[in-house]
N, C-alpha and C positions, 0 to 999 in steps of 0.2 A: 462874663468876661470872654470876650473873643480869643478864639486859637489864630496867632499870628508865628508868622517863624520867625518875625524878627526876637532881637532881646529886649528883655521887661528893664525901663527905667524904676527901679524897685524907688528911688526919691521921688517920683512923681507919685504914688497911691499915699491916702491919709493913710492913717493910724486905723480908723475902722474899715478900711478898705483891707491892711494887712491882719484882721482880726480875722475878718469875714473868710480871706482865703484861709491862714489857718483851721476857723471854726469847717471849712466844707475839707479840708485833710483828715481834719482830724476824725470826721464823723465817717469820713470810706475810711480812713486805718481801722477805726474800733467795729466799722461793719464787716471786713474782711477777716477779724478777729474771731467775730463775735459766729460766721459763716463757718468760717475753718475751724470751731470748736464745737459748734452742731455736728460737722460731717466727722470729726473726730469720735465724738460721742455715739454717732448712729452705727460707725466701723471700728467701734473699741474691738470686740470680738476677734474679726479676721486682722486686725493690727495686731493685739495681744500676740495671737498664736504663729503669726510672721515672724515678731519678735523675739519670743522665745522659741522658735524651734531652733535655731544652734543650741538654745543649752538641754531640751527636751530628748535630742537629737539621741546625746551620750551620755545622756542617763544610763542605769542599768534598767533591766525588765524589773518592773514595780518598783521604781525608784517614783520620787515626787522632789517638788522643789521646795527650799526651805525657805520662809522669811525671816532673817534675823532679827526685824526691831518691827515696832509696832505700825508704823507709815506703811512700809513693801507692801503690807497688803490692800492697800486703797490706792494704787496706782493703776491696777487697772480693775473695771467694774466687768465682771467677766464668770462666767463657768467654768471654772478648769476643771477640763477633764481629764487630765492626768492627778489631780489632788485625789480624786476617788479611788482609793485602791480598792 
């Protein structure tokens, strides 16, 4: 499909012409997904510890962080090096 600047008569494309542009959305949405969930995953670490330094900040000396329910701790995949006391 040509880049034009005019506007798209969206009644003039069939049914699988409007599939087709869909089908090429939808496949860069779940690629840009699918990208920013790798680089999430390779930066869990330095995000982790971005994230929680406000609360690590005012701890006390050998304090550690609590997780109340069973999930908190699989949010992120990480070393914490404050859990070690």
């Amino acid at each position: 499909m040509p880049v034009t600047n005019e506007p798209e008569n969206l009644s003039d494309q069939s049914l699988v012409e409007h599939l087709r542009e869909l089908r090429s959305c939808l496949v860069i949405a779940f690629s840009a997904v699918a990208v920013a969930a790798v680089a999430a995953y390779v930066f869990i670490e330095p995000i982790s510890h971005w994230l929680f330094r406000p609360l690590t900040s005012v701890l006390p000396a050998g304090g550690s962080l609590i997780f109340t329910s069973y999930q908190e701790g699989f949010f992120f995949i990480s070393s914490w090096p404050w859990s070690a006391a």
